[in-house]
C-alpha positions in Angstrom: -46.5 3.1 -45.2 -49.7 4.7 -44.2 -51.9 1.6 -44.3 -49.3 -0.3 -42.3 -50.1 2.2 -39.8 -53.3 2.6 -39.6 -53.4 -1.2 -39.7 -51.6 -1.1 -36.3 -54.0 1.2 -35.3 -57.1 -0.6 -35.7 -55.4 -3.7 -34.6 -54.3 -1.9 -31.4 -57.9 -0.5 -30.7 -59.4 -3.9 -31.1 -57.0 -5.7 -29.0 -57.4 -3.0 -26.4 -61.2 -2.8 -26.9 -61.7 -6.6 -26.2 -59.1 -6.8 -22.9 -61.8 -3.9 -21.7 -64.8 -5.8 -22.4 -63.1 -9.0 -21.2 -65.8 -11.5 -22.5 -63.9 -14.5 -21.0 -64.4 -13.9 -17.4 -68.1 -14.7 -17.3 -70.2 -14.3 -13.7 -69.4 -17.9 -12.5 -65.5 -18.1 -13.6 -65.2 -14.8 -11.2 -67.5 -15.7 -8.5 -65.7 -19.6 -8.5 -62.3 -17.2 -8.4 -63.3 -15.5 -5.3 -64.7 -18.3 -3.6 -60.9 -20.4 -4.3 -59.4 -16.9 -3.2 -61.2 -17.4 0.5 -60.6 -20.8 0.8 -63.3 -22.8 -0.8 -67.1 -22.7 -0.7 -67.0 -24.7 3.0 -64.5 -21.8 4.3 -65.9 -20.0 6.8 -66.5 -16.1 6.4 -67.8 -13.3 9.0 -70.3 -11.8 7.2 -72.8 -9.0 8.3 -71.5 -10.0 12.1 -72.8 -13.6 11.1 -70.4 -16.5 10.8 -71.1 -18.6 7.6 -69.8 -20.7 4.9 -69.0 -18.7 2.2 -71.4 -21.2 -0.2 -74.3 -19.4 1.9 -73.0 -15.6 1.3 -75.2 -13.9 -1.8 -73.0 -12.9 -4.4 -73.0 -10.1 -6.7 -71.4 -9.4 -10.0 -70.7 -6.2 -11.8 -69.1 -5.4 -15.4 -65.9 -3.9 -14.7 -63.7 -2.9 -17.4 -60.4 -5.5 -17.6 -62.5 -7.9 -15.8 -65.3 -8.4 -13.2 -65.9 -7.0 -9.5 -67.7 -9.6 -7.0 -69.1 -8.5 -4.2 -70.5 -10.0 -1.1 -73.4 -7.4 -0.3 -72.3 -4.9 2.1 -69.1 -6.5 3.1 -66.5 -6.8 0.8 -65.5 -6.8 -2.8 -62.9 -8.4 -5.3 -62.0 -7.4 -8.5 -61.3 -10.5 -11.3 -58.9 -9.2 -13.9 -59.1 -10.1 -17.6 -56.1 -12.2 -16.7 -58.0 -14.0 -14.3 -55.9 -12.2 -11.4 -58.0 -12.0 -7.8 -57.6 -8.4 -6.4 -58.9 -7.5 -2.9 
């Protein structure tokens, strides 16, 4: 009876452990997410009082846990869940 539980246990924490490190949403799935959440890389985006296609915007990416966060510098940011989710 005890091993079956801490077999659960461990099982639980890996499960949980790798949904929090997320190594399936990689910098390009989440950025090509993004972009397909604003319309496409020809869509056009207000950015830093410019208008531009959103191809042209610099992107960053940051380690989030559950997923990734992309952010167009100094405008706006969107987090990519482990599911694969788009969150503004």
């Amino acid at each position: 009876m005890r091993t079956t539980i801490k077999a659960i246990v461990v099982v639980a924490v890996l499960v949980t452990a790798l949904l929090v490190w997320a190594p399936w949403i990689t910098n390009d799935f989440a950025v090509n997410k993004v972009i397909e959440k604003v319309g496409g890389s020809d869509a056009r985006f207000y950015y830093l009082n410019q208008d531009m296609a959103v191809k042209d915007i610099p992107k960053q990416v940051n380690w989030f846990p559950f997923g990734r966060y992309v952010v167009f510098p100094g405008e706006a940011g969107w987090f990519v869940s482990f599911y694969g989710n788009v969150f503004p």
